[in-house]
C-alpha positions as CSV (number, residue, x, y, z in Angstrom):
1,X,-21.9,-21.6,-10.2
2,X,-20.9,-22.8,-13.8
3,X,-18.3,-20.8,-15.4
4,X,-19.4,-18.8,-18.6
5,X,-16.9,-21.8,-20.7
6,X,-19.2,-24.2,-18.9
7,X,-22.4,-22.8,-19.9
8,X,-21.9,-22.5,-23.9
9,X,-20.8,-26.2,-23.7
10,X,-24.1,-27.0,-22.1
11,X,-26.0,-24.8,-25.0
12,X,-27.3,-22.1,-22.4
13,X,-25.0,-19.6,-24.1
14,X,-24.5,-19.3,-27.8
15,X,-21.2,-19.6,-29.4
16,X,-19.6,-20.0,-32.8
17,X,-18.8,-23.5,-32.6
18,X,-15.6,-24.9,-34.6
19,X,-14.8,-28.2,-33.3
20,X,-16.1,-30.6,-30.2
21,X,-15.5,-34.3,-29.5
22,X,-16.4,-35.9,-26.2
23,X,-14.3,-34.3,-23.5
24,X,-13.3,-31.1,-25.7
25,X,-14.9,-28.0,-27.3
26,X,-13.8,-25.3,-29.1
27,X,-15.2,-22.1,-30.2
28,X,-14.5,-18.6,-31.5
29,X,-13.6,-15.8,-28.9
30,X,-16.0,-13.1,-29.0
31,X,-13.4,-10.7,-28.8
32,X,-10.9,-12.1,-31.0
33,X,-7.4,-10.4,-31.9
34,X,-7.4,-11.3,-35.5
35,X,-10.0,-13.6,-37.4
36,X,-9.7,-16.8,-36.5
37,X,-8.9,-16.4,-32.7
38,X,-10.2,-19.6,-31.2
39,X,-10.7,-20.9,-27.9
40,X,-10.1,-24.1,-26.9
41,X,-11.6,-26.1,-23.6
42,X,-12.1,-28.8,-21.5
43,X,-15.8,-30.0,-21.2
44,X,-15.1,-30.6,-17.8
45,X,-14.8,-27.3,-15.9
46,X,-11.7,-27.1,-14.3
47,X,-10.2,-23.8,-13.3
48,X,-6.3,-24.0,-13.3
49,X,-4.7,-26.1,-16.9
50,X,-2.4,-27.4,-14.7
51,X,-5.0,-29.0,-12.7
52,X,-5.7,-31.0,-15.4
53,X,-5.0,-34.5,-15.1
54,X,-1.7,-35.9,-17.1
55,X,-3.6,-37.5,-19.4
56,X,-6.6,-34.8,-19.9
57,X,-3.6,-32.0,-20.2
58,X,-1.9,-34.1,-23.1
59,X,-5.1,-34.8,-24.7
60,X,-6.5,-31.2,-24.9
61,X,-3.0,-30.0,-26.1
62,X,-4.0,-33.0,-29.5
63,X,-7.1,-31.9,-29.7
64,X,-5.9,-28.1,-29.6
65,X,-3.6,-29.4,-32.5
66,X,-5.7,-30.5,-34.7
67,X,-7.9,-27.0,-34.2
68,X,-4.8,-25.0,-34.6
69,X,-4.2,-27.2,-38.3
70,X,-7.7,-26.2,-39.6
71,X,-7.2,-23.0,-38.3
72,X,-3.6,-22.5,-40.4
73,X,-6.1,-24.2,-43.1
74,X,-8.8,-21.9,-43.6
75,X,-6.7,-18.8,-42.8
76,X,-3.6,-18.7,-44.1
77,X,-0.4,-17.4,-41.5
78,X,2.7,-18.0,-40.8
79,X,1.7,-19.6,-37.6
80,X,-1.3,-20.7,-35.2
81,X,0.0,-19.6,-31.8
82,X,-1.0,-20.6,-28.6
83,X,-1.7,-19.2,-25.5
84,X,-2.5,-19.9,-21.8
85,X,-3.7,-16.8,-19.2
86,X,-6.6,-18.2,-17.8
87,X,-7.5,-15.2,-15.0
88,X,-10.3,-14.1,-16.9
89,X,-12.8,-17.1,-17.0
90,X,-12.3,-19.5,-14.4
91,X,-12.3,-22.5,-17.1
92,X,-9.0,-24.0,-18.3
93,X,-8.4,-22.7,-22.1
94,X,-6.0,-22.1,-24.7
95,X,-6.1,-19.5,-27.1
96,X,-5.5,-20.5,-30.4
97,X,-4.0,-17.2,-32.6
98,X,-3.3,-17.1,-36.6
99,X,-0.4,-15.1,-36.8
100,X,1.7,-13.0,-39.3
101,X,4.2,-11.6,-36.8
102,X,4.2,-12.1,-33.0
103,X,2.3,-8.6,-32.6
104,X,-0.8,-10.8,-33.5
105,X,-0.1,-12.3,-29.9
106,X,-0.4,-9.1,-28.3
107,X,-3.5,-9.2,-25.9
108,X,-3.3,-5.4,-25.3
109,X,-4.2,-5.0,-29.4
110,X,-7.7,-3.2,-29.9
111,X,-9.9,-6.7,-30.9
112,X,-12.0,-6.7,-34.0
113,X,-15.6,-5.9,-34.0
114,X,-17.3,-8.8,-36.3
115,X,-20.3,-8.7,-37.5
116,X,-22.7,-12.3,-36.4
117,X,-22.2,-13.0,-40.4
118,X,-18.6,-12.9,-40.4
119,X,-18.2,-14.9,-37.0
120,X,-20.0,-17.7,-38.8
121,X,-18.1,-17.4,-42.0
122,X,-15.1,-17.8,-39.8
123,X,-16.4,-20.5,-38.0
124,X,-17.6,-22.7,-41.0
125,X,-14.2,-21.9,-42.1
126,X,-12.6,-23.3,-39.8
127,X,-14.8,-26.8,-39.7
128,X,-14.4,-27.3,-42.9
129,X,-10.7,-27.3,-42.8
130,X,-11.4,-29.6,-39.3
């Protein structure tokens, strides 16, 4: 069965797009910690990052990059951090994270509650920057 990850990148599930090329897709978490929390994937489903082909693993980490600039672009912090936990959805992913101080890293923080407007403000914030 396709992972949740697999099924937006199909179109079967909506999502607030941000960024996609060929083999990589990114999108806003529906549960973000701070505006601006982005996910970023493989096409291809794979469960475990470090399953990830060499070559696959380097090129989501420059495509995740260039996310994380437009990110720092369209919301101004002191850093885009990254994260990898993966248990949740059985899809490799890295959470991209604006950040003000490393509390904004803290996945135990209550997550905002946007409204569909303000995820696609975000979103075309975000592409634009891209």
């Amino acid at each position: 069965m396709a992972s949740i990850f697999s099924r937006i990148v199909a179109g079967e599930i909506p999502s607030y797009k941000v960024a996609e090329d060929d083999r990589f897709f990114a999108f806003l978490d529906i549960n973000p910690l701070v505006k601006g929390h982005t996910l970023v994937i493989p096409k291809r489903e794979v469960d475990y990052i470090f399953d990830l082909p060499d070559e696959e693993l380097a090129a989501l980490h420059v495509f995740a990059k260039k996310v994380a600039l437009a990110i720092g672009k369209a919301f101004p912090c002191k850093k885009v951090g990254m994260a990898v936990l993966g248990l949740e959805v059985p899809h490799a992913h890295i959470h991209l994270i604006p950040m003000q101080s490393e509390k904004d890293m803290l996945f135990s923080n209550p997550k905002l509650t946007l409204t569909d407007e303000e995820f696609k403000a975000v979103a075309e914030a975000i592409r634009t920057a891209f």
